[in-house]
N, C-alpha and C positions, 0 to 999 in steps of 0.2 A: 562386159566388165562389171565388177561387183560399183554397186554406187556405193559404196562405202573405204573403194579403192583407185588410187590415183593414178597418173598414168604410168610410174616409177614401181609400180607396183607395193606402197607400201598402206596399211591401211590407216584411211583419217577416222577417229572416232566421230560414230555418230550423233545430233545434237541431242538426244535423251543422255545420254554417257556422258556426253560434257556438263549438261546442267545437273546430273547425279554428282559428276564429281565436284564441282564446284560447291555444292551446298554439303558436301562430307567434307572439304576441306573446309567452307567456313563454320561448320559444326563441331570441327575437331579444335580449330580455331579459340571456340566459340567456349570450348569444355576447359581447356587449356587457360583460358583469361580467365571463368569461372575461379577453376582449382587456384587460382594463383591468387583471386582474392579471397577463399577463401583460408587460404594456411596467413596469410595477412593480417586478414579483419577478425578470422576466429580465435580461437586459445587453448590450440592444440599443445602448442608451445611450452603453456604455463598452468600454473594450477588454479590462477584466480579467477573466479566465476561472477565477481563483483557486476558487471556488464549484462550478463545473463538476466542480475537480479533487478536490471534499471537503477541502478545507487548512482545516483549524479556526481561526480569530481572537478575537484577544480573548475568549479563554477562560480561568474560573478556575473550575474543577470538583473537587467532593471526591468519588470514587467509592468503591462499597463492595466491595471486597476479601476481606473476611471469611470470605466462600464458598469462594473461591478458591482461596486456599492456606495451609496452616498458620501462624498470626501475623500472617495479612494483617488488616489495619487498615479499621475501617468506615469509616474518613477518607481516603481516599489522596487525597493532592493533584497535579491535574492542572491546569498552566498553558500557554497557547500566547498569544502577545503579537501585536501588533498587525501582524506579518509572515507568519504563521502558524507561529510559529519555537516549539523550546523548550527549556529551559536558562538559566543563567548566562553570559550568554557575552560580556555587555558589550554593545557597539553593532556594524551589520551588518558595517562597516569594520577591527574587530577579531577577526572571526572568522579561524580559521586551518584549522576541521576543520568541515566541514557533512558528516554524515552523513544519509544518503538509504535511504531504503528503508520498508515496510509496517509494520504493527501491530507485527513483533517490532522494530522499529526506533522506533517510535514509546511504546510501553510504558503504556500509559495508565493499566493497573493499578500500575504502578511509582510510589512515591511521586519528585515532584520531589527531586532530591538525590542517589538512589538509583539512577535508569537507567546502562546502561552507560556512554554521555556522560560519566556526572559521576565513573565510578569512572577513566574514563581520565584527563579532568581530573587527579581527584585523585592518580594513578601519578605522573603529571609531576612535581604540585606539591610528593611528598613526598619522589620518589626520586633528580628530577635538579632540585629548585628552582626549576622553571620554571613557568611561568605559561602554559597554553594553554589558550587560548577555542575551546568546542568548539558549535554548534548542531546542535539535532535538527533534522531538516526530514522525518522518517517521517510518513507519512500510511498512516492505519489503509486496508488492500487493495489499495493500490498495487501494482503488477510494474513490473519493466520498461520498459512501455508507458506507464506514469503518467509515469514519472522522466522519460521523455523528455519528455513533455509538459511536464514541470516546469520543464525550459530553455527551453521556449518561451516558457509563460505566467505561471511563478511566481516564477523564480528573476531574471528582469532586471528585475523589478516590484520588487527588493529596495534600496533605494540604498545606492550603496558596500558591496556584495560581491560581495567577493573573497579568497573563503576560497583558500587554497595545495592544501590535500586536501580532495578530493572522495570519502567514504567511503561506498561502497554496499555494505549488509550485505541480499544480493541471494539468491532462489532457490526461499525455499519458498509465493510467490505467483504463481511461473514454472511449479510444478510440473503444474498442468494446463494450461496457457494454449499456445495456438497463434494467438491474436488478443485483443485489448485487452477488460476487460469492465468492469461496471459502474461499477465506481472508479477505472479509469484513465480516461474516459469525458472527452477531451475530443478531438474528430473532428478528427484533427492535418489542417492546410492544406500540405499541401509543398513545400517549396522547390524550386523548378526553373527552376538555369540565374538561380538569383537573385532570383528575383520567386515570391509567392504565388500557387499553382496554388486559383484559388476555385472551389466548388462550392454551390449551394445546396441541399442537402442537407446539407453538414457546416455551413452557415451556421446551419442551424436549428436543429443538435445541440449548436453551441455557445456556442447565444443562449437557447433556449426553458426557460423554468420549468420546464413542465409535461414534457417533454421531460427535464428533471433531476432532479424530480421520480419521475417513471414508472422512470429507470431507477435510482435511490437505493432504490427499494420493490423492485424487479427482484433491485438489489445485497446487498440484508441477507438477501430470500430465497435466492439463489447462495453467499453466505457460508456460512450455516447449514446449505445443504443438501453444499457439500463442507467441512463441521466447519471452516470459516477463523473461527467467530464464537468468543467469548470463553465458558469453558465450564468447568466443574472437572472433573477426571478422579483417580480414583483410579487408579494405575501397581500397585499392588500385589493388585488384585482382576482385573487384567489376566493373560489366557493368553498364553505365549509360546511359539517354536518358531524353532528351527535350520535347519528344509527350508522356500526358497521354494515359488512356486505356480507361476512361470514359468519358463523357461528362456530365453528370448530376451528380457532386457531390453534391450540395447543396443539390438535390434533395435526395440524398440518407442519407444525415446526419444530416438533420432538424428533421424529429422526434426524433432522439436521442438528438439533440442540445438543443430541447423543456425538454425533463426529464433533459438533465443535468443542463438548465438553475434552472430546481427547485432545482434542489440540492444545489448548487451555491446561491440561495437564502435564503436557511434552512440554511444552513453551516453562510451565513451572520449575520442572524438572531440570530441567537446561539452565536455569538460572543459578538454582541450587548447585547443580554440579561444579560450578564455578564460583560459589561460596557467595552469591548476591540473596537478595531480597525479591522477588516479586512483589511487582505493583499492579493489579490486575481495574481499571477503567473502566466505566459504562459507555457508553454514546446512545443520542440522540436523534432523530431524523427530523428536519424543522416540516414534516408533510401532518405534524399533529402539532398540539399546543395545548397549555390547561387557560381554563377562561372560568369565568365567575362562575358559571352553569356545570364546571366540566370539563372534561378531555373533548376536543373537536380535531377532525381528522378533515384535511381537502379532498374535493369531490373531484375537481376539476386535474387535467391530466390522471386519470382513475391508471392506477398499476397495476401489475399481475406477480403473484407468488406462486412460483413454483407450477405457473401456469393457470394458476383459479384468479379471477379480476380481484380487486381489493381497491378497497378506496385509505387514505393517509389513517382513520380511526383503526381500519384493519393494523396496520400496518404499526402502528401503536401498539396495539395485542401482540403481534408478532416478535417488536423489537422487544418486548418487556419479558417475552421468553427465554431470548437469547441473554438480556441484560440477566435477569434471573437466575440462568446457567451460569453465567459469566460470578456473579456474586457466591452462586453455593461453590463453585470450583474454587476460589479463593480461599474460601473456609474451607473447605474442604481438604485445600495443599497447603495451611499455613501461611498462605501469601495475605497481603493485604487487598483487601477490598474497599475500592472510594464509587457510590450511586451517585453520578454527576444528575442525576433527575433529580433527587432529595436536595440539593444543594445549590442548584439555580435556579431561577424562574427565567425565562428564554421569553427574549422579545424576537421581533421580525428581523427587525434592527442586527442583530446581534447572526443573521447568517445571511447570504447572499445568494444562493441557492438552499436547495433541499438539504445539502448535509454539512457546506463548508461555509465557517464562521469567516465574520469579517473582525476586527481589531478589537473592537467594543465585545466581541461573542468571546476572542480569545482572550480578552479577559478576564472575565467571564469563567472561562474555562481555568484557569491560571490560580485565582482565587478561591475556586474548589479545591483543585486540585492541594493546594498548600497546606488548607486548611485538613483534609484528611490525612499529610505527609508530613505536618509540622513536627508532633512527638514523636517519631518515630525516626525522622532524617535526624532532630535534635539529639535521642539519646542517641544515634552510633556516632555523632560528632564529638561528643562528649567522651567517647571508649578511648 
């Protein structure tokens, strides 16, 4: 008799057959729980991609500081409402100044109150009496590539705004990028000729959890590995030095200068069409400095551009390409142009890491900025 058959003559599956099927029903199982989170968690549903683009809502968070930087507070208060907005600034229809751009824009270690936002605010309210509504709309890792996306998917999802300036404090999440990465991450559909150019490929990039998921775990790893992540640095245990490592910068950061200029021109463009102002922003990298002798750049944790080593003077050269770009594209579109380099001298003090200011740096930042945007906010208040 078959050993696979009983005495009744019926046949028992054998144990390969049972262990096959068992692991197809918990595979089917397995797909079936998948699917089910994913029509859930994704936004098949709905048209809003806000989630996609990492814009925090309805958030009220006390982060710890402490580490950070000297006087930072175990409490710092970070709020973002129900638009993914943040700030005092009244309701969307009273906004006048939406400021745009990444973590140094965004401030999270910065107590509510204190971000640059609110020292500009407060320039107006104390020096010309004026009352301007400013919102934050940074989102921690954004470039470029985010912001556009932000006109697509975030910024018409907003009702009734219609801020005057459009302020992008834009650059030092530009500085390796030649393509959109994990936090600008929403797979733009393009316009052509009018109508949505669809692909289903970016349909699934800009609908799937697990897809938003995969590249959010992608993005914190990218962050940390080019030092974009939140981090304390002592500036004074730091080596310095007056001799780059390269000679051809330009050379090495023109074709990225050339993409980013287009950006820089879309982003203008996008502003206009909506009948605002561009405000087009420098930034900084605190890995150089100006000293009695000169520009000095750190030697110590040495970086790499685009693959060739560089030390912070490099790196100097490089940013002042992009700032450069960033300045002719202003002129160039009619927008405004503010050189935060011309207009502060940068202590240690004043950032906590390589790129992100602590309270004393955002304001810093806040009093430039006012200063370049004074006549210019003044006469449309006046229209």
């Amino acid at each position: 008799m078959d050993q696979n058959q009983n005495t009744l003559g019926t046949v028992t599956p054998s144990p390969k057959r049972r262990i096959y099927k068992i692991i197809g029903v918990n595979l089917l199982l397995l797909l079936i729980g998948l699917l089910i989170l994913e029509l859930v968690f994704g936004t098949w549903f709905t048209p809003n991609h806000t989630d996609q683009l990492h814009v925090p809502r309805n958030e009220r968070i006390y982060y710890d500081a402490s580490q950070l930087y000297a006087g930072g507070s175990s409490r710092v208060l970070y709020t973002r409402d129900k638009y993914g907005l943040r700030g005092n600034y009244g309701s969307p229809k009273e906004i006048k100044i939406l400021t745009i751009g990444g973590s140094t824009t965004d401030q999270r270690f910065v107590p509510d109150g204190q971000t640059w936002q609110d020292v500009i605010a407060q320039e107006f309210l104390e020096k010309d009496k004026r009352k301007v509504n400013i919102a934050n709309a940074g989102c921690d890792g954004h470039s470029t590539f985010g912001h556009l996306a932000s006109f697509q998917y975030w910024f018409p999802r907003i009702p009734n705004l219609h801020p005057k300036f459009y302020l992008f404090y834009v650059g030092v999440n530009d500085y390796y990028l030649s393509k959109a990465r994990s936090f600008d991450t929403v797979a733009k559909r393009r316009l052509k000729e009018g109508r949505m150019k669809f692909s289903i490929n970016s349909y699934l990039r800009e609908n799937s959890a697990f897809y938003h998921l995969g590249r959010t775990l992608w993005g914190i790893w990218y962050a940390q590995v080019n030092k974009a992540g939140h981090h304390s640095l002592d500036f004074s245990k730091q080596q310095w030095t007056d001799t780059p490592l390269l000679t051809n910068h330009c050379e090495l950061a023109a074709p990225y200068c050339r993409m980013y200029a287009d950006r820089l021109r879309e982003l203008a463009t996008a502003v206009k069409d909506l009948g605002g102002i561009p405000v087009f922003v420098t930034q900084d990298f605190h890995v150089y400095k100006k000293t009695k002798g000169g520009i000095v750049g750190i030697t110590t944790n040495a970086d790499s551009y685009q693959g060739t080593a560089c030390n912070g003077l490099d790196q100097y050269y490089i940013m002042r390409e992009l700032n450069n770009t960033l300045l002719d594209v202003a002129k160039e579109t009619g927008s405004i142009g503010i050189d935060i380099s011309l207009l502060v001298d940068w202590e240690d003090a004043d950032f906590y890491d390589q790129a992100h200011n602590t309270p004393q740096g955002a304001r810093k930042i806040g009093e430039a900025i006012y200063k370049g945007l004074r006549d210019p906010v003044l006469a449309e208040l006046k229209k």
